[in-house]
KOLLO-457736 format. One record per atom (N, C-alpha, C): residue number from 1; residue in three letters; x negated, y, z negated. Coordinates in pm, whole numbers, padded with zeros to 5 digits. Last residue first. Layout:
N
<NUM, ALA, <X, Y, Z>>,
...
END
This chain:
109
<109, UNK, <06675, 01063, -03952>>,
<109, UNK, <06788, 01154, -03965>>,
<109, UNK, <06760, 01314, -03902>>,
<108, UNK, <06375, 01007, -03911>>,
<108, UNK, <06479, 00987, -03777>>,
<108, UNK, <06583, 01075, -03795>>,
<107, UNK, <06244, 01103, -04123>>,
<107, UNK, <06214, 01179, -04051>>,
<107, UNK, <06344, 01132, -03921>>,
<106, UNK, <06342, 00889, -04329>>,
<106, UNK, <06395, 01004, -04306>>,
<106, UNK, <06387, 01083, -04191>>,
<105, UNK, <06210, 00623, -04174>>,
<105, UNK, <06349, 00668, -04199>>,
<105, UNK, <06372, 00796, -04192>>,
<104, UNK, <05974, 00701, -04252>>,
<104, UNK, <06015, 00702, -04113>>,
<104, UNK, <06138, 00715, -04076>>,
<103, UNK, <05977, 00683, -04536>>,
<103, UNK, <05939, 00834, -04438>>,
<103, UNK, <05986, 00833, -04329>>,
<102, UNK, <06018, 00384, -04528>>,
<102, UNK, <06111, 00489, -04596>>,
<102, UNK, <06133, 00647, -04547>>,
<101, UNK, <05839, 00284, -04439>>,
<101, UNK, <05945, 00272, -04391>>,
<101, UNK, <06010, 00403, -04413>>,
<100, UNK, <05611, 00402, -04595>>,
<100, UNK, <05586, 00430, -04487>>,
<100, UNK, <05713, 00413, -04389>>,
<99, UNK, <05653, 00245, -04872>>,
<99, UNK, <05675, 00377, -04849>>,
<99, UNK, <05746, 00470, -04680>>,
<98, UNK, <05595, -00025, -04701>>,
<98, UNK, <05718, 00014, -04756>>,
<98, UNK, <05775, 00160, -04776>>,
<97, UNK, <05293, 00037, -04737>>,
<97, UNK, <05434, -00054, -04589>>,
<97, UNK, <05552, 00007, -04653>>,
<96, UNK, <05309, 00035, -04987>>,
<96, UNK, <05285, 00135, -04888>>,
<96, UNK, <05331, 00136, -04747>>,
<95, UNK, <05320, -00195, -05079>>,
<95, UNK, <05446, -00092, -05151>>,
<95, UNK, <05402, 00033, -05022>>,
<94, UNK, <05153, -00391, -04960>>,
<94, UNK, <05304, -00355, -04905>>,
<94, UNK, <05384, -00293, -04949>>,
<93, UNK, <04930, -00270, -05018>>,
<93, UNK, <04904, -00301, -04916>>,
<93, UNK, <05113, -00287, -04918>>,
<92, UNK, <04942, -00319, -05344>>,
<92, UNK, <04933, -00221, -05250>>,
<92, UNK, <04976, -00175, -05137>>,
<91, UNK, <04962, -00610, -05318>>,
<91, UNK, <05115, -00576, -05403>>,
<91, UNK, <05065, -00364, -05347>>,
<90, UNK, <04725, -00682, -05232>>,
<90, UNK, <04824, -00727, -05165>>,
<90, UNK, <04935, -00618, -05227>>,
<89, UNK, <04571, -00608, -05425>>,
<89, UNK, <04537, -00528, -05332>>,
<89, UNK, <04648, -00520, -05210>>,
<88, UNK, <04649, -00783, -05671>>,
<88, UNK, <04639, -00580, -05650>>,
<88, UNK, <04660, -00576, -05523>>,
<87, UNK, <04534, -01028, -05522>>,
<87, UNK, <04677, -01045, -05560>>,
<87, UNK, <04723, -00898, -05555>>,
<86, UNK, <04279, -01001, -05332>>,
<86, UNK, <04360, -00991, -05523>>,
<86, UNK, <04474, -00954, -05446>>,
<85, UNK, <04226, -01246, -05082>>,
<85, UNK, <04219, -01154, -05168>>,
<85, UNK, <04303, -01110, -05271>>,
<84, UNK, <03907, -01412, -05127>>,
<84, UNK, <04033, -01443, -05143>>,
<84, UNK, <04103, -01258, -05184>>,
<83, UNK, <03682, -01564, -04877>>,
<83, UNK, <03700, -01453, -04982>>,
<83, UNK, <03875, -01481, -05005>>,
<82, UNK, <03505, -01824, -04921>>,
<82, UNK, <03580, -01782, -04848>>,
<82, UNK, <03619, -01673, -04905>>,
<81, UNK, <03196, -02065, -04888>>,
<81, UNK, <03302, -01991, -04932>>,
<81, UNK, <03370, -01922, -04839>>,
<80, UNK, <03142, -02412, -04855>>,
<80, UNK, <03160, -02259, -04773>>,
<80, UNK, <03211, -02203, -04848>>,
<79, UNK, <02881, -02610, -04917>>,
<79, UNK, <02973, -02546, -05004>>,
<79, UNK, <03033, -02445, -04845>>,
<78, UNK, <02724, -02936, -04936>>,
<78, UNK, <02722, -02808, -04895>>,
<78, UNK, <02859, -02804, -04930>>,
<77, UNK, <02475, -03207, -04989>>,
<77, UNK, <02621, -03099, -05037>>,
<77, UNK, <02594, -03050, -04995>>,
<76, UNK, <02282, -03230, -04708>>,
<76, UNK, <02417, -03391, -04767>>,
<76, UNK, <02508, -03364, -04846>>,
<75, UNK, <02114, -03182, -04504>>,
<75, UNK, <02184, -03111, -04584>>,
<75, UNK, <02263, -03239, -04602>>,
<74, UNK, <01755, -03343, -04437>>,
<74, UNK, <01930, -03316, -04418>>,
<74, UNK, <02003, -03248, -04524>>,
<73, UNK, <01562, -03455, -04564>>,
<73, UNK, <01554, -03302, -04570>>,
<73, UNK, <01693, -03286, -04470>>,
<72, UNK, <01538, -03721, -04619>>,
<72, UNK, <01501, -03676, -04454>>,
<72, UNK, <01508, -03541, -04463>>,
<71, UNK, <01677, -03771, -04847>>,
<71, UNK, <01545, -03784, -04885>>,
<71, UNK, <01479, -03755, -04727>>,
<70, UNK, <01918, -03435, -04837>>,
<70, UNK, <01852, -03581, -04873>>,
<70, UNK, <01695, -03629, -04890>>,
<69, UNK, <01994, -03197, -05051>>,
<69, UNK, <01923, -03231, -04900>>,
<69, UNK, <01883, -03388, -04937>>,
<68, UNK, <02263, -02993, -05172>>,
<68, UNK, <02151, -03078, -05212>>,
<68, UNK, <02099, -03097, -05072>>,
<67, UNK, <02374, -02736, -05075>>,
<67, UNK, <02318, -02791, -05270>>,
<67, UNK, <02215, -02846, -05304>>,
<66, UNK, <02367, -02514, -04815>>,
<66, UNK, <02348, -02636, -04882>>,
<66, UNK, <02317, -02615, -05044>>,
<65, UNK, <02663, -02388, -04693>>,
<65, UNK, <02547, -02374, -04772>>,
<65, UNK, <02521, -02491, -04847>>,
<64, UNK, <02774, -02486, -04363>>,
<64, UNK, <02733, -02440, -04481>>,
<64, UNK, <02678, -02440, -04580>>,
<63, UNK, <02659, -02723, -04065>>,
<63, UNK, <02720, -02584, -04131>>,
<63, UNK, <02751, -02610, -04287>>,
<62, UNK, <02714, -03054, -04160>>,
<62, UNK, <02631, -02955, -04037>>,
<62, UNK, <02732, -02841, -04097>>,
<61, UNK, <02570, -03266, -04310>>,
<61, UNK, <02684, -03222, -04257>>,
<61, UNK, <02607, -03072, -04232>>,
<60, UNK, <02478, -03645, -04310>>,
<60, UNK, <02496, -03515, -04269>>,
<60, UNK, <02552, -03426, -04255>>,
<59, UNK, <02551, -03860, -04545>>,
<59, UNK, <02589, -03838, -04419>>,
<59, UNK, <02558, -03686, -04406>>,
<58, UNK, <02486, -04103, -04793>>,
<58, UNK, <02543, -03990, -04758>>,
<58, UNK, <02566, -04006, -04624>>,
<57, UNK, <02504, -04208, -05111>>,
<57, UNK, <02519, -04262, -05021>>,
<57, UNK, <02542, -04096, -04958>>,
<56, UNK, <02472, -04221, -05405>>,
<56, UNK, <02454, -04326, -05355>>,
<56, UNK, <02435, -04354, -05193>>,
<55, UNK, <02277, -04009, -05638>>,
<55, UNK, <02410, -04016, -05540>>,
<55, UNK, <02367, -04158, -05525>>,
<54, UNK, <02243, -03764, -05906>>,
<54, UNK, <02248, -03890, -05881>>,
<54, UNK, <02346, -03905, -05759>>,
<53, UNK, <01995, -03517, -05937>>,
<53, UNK, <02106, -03550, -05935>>,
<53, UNK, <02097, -03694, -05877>>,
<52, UNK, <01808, -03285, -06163>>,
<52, UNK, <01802, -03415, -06093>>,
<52, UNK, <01958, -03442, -06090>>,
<51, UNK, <01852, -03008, -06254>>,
<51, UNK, <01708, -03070, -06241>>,
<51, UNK, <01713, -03209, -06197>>,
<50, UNK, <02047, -02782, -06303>>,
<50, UNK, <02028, -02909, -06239>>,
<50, UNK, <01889, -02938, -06179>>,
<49, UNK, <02046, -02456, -06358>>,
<49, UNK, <02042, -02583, -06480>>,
<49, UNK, <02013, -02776, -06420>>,
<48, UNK, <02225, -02435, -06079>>,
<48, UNK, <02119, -02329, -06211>>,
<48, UNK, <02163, -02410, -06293>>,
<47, UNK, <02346, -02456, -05856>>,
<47, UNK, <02292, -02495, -05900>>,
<47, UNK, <02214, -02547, -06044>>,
<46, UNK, <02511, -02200, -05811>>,
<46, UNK, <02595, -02298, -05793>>,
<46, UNK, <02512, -02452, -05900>>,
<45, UNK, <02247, -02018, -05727>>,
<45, UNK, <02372, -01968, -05831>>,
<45, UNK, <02446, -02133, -05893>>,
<44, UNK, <02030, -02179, -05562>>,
<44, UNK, <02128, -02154, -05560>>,
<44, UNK, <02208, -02158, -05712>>,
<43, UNK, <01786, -02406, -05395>>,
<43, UNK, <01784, -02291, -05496>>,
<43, UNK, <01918, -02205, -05469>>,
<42, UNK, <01883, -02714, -05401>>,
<42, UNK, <01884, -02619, -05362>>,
<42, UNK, <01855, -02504, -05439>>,
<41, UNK, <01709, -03019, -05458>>,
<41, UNK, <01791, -02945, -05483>>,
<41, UNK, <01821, -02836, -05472>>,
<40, UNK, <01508, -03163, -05361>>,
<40, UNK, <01609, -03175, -05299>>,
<40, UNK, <01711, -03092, -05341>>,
<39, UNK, <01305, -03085, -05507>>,
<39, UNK, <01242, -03054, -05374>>,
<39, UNK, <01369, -03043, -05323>>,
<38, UNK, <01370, -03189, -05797>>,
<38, UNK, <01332, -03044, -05778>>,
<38, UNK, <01353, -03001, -05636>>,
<37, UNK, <01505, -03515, -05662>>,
<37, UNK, <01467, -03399, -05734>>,
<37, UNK, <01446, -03254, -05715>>,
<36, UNK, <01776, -03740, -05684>>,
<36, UNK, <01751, -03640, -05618>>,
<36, UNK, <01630, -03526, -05708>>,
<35, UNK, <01764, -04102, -05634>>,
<35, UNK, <01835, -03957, -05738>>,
<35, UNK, <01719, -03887, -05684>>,
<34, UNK, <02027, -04338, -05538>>,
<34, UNK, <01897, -04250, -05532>>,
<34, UNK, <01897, -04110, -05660>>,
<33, UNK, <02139, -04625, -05372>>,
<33, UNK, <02111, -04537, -05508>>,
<33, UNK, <01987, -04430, -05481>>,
<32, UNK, <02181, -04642, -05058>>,
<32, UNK, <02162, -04700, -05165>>,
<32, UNK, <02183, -04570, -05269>>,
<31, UNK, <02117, -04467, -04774>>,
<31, UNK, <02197, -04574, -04817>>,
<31, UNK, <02157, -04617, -04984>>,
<30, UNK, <02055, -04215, -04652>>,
<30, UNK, <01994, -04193, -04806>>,
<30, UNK, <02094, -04362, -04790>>,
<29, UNK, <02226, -04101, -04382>>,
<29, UNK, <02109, -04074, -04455>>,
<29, UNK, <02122, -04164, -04580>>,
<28, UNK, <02380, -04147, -04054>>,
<28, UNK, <02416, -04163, -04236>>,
<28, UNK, <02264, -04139, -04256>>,
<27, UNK, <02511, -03877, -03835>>,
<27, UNK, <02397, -03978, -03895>>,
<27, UNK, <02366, -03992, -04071>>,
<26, UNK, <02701, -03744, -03736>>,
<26, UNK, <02740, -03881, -03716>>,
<26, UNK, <02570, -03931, -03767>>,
<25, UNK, <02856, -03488, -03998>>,
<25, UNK, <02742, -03532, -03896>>,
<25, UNK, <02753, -03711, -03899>>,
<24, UNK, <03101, -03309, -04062>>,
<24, UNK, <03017, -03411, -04089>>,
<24, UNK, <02963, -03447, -03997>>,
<23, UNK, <03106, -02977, -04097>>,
<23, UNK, <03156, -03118, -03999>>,
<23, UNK, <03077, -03196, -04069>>,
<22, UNK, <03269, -02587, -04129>>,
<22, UNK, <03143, -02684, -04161>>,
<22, UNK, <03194, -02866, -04124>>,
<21, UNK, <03385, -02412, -04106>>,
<21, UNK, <03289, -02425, -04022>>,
<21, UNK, <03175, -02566, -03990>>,
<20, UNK, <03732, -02466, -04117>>,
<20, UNK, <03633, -02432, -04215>>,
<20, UNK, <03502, -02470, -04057>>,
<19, UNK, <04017, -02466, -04130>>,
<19, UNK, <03964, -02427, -04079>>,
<19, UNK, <03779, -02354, -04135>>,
<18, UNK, <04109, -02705, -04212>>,
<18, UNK, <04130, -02569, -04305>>,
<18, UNK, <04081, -02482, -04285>>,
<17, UNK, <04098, -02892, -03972>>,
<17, UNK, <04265, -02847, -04046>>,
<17, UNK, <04228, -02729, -04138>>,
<16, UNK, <03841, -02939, -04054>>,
<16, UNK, <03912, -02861, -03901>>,
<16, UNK, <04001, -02787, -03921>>,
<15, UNK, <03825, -03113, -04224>>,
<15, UNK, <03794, -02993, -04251>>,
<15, UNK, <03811, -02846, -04129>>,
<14, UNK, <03998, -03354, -04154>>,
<14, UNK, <04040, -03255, -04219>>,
<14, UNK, <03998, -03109, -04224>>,
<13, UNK, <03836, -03404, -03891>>,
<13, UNK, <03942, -03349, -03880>>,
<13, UNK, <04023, -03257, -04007>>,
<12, UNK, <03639, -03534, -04039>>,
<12, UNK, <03628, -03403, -03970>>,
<12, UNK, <03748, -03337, -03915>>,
<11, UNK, <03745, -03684, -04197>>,
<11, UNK, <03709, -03613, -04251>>,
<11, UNK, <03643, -03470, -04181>>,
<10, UNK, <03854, -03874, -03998>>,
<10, UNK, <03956, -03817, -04120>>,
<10, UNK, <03869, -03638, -04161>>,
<9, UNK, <03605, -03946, -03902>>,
<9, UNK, <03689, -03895, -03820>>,
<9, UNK, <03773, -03807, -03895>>,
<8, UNK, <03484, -04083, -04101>>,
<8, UNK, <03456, -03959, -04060>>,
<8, UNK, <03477, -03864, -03982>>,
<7, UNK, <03698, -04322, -04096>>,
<7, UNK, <03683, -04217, -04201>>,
<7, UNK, <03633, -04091, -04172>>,
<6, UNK, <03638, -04407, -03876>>,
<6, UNK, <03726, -04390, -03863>>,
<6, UNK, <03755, -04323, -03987>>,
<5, UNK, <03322, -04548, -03875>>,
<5, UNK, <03368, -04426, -03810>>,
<5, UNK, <03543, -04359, -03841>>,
<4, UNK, <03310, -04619, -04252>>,
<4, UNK, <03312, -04607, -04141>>,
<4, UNK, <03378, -04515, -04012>>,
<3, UNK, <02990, -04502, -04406>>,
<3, UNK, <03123, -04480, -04394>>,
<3, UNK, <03151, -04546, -04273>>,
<2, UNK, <02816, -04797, -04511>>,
<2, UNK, <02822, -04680, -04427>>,
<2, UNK, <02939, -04637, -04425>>,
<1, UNK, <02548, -04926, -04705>>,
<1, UNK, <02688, -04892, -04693>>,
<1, UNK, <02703, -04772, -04601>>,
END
């Protein structure tokens, strides 16, 4: 089973759209059932406790952190993170904008 091209199109484009680093690669890996061991599974936080996983089917993907690797040692999960920031730091950030109006103000009178 293969994706076909016009899906992995979707799918690189989506991840374009969120601007993320990471693509799918135009070479399918692993067709069928498989399950994944020790070798394929990434050492990673994300991981911890997974000692075998089950897939069916993959595809390469190029940029970010891998999970799993196929049975060619291709990356086949991968993750990006992103930082987010607190909600605090925002509601800071513009009471001080704000202050900063306010001074400017006066100082014009």
């Amino acid at each position: 089973m293969e994706l076909p091209g016009n899906q992995k199109r979707l799918y690189k484009d989506a991840l374009a759209a969120l601007g993320s680093s990471m693509s799918i690669g135009n070479t399918d890996i692993d067709a069928g059932w498989h399950s994944a061991t020790s070798a394929q599974i990434a050492t990673d936080p994300l991981m911890t406790g997974v000692s075998t996983f089950q897939y069916a089917y993959g595809s390469t993907v190029i940029g970010g952190t891998a999970l799993l690797y196929g049975t060619t040692g291709d990356k086949l999960i991968t993750y990006e993170g992103t930082s987010v920031s607190e909600p605090s730091t925002l509601v800071l950030l513009g009471s001080g904008l704000v202050e900063l109006g306010f001074i400017r103000r006066r100082f014009k009178k």
